[in-house]
Each structure stands twice: as structure tokens, then as C-alpha cells.
N, C-alpha and C positions, 0 to 999 in steps of 0.2 A: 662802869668803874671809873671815877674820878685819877687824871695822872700821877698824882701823890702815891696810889697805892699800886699802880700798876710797875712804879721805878722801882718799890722794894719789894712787891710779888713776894710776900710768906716771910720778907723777915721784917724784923720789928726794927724802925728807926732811929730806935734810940741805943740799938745795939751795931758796933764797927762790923761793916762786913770783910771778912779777907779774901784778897785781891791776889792773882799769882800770876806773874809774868813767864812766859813761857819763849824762850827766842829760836826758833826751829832752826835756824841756820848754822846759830852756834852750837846748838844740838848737834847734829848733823856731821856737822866738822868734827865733831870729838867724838860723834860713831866712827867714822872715816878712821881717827886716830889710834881704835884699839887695838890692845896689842902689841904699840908701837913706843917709842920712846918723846916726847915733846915738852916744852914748854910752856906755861903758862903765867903770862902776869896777870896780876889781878891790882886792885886799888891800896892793898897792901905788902904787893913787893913780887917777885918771881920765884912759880916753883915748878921742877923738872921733876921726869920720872915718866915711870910706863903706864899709859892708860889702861886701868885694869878694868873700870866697870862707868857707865855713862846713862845718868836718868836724868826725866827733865830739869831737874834745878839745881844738881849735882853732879861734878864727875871726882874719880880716886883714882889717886896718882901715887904708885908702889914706887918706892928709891930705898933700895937696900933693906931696913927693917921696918921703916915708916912708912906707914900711911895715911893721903895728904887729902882729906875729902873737900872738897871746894867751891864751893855756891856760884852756878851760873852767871847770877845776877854783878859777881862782882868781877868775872873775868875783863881783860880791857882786849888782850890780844894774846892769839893760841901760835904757836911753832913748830913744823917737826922736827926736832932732833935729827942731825945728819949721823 
């Protein structure tokens, strides 16, 4: 097997493959937080609220009647709520 074909192993190069970052720590942290009440900024602004549910690329955050679903990737820094 020449290395060309062994980098895309079954997909075709002229197709994008998709890529998913997965950050286990900040995972983790926002296991730790369910349940609970915290904060979250992200790269578009700060949102509070109880951590109701946490998968790798996502967590949802319940405040009152909304809820706030919110892409891993763009968290900057997570808080507990006192």
C-alpha cells in the first residue's frame, strides 16, 4: 500500500472528511455540574442556568422556560453558581 492511500484508508480524497473535537475535561467538568446551577461563557457572550443534560459536543442549560443548548467547542470558561 503506497502512503497516499493508506492516509485516507476507504474515503475518497476529493471528498472533506469530518473532523470532531472532543475536550474530555471540559466534558467532565459539566458532568461534575449536573443538576446544579452555573455559568457558562462562550465566544458569544454569557449564559446561566441548571445543567440539565451533558454529551460530548453539547451541554443544556434550563433558566426558567428556555432552554440554552450550547456547543462544546465554543465554551471559553464554565462557573458554579453560588
Amino acid at each position: 500500500m503506497r502512503p497516499n492511500e493508506m492516509m485516507y484508508s476507504g474515503a475518497s480524497p476529493n471528498r472533506p472528511m469530518q473532523v470532531v473535537v472532543v475536550e474530555p475535561y471540559v466534558y467532565a467538568a459539566l458532568q461534575s455540574l449536573m443538576g446544579k446551577r452555573a455559568v457558562i461563557d462562550t465566544s458569544r457572550g454569557s449564559v446561566s442556568g441548571t445543567v440539565m443534560d451533558v454529551k460530548p459536543d453539547h451541554v443544556v442549560l434550563q433558566e426558567r422556560d428556555s432552554a440554552f443548548f450550547v456547543r462544546i467547542s465554543e465554551i471559553v470558561w464554565i462557573m458554579p453558581e453560588s
